[in-house]
C-alpha positions as CSV (number, residue, x, y, z in Angstrom):
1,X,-16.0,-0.6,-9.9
2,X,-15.3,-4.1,-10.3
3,X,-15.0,-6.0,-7.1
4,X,-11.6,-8.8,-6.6
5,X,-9.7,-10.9,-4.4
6,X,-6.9,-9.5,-2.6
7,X,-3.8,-11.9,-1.9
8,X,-2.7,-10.6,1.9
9,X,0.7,-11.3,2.9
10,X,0.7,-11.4,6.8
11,X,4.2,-11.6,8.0
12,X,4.9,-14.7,10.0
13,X,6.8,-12.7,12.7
14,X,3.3,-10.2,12.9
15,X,2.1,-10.5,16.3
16,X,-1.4,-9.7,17.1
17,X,-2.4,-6.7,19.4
18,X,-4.8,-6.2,22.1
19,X,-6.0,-2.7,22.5
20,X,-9.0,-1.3,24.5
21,X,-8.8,1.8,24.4
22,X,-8.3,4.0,21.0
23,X,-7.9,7.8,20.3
24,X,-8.8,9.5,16.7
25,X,-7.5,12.4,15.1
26,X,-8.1,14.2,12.2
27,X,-7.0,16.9,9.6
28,X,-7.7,17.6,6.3
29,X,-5.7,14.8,4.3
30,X,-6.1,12.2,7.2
31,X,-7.6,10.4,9.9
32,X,-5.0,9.3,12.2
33,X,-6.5,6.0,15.0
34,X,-3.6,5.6,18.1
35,X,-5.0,2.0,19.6
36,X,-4.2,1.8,23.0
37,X,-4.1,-0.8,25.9
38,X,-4.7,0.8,29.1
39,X,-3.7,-1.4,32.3
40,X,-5.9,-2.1,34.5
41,X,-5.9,-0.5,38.2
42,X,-3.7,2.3,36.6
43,X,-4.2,5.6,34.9
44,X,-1.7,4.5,32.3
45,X,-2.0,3.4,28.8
46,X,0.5,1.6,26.6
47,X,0.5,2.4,22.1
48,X,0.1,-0.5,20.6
49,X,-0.2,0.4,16.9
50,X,-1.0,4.3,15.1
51,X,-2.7,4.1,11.5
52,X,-3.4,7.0,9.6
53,X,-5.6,6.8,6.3
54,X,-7.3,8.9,3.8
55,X,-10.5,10.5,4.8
56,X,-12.1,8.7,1.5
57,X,-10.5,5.2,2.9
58,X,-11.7,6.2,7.1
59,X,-15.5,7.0,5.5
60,X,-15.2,3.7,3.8
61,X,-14.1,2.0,6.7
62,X,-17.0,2.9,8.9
63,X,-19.1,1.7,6.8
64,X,-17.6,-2.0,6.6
65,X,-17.4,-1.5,10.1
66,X,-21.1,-0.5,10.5
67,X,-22.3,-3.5,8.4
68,X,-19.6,-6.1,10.6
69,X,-20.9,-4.9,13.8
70,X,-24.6,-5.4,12.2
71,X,-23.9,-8.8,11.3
72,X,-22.2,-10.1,14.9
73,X,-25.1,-8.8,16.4
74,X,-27.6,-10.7,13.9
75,X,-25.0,-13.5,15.1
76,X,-24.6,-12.7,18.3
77,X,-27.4,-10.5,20.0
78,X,-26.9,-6.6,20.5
79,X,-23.7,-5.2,21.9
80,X,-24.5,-3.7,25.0
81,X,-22.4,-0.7,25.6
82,X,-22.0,1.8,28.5
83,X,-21.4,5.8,28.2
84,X,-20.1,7.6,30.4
85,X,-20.1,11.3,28.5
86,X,-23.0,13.2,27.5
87,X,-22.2,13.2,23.8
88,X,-22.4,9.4,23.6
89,X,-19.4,8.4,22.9
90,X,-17.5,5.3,25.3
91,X,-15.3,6.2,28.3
92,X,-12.4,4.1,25.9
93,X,-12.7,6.3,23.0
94,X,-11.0,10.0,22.8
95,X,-11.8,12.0,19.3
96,X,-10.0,14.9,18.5
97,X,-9.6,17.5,15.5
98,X,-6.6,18.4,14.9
99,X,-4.6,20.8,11.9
């Protein structure tokens, strides 16, 4: 597959999000990510943005997101994380099936 640039068009009324906290979902045609910023002090949590994509397109993306976080921490140093289940995954990160 040949490789080119993509012109991106980022809407000058686009304002960036914070989220630290994200939720994923999946069925057969779709992976659906709800990022999330949950307030401090509080059991609450705000939506700040739900994507869904193609389970081809979510396979691809944690790849490119495999080789970014490689490369920051090349960069960087190693990204120290904490886990507070026994399956490994972060306190700030909820994955569900769903059909």
């Amino acid at each position: 597959m040949e490789k080119h640039d993509l012109a991106v068009n980022l809407p000058q009324d686009l304002d960036p999000v914070y989220a630290n906290r994200i939720q994923i979902a999946y069925k057969d045609d779709e992976f659906t990510f709800v990022f999330l910023h949950e307030i401090p002090g509080t059991n609450h949590a705000r939506a700040k943005a739900i994507v869904s994509i193609s389970p081809k397109h979510a396979k691809n993306f944690s790849g490119v997101l495999s080789k970014m976080i490689s490369d920051y921490e090349e960069k960087f140093g190693e990204i120290n994380t904490t886990s507070d289940s026994k399956n490994g995954v972060d306190s700030g990160m909820t994955i569900r099936g769903y059909s």
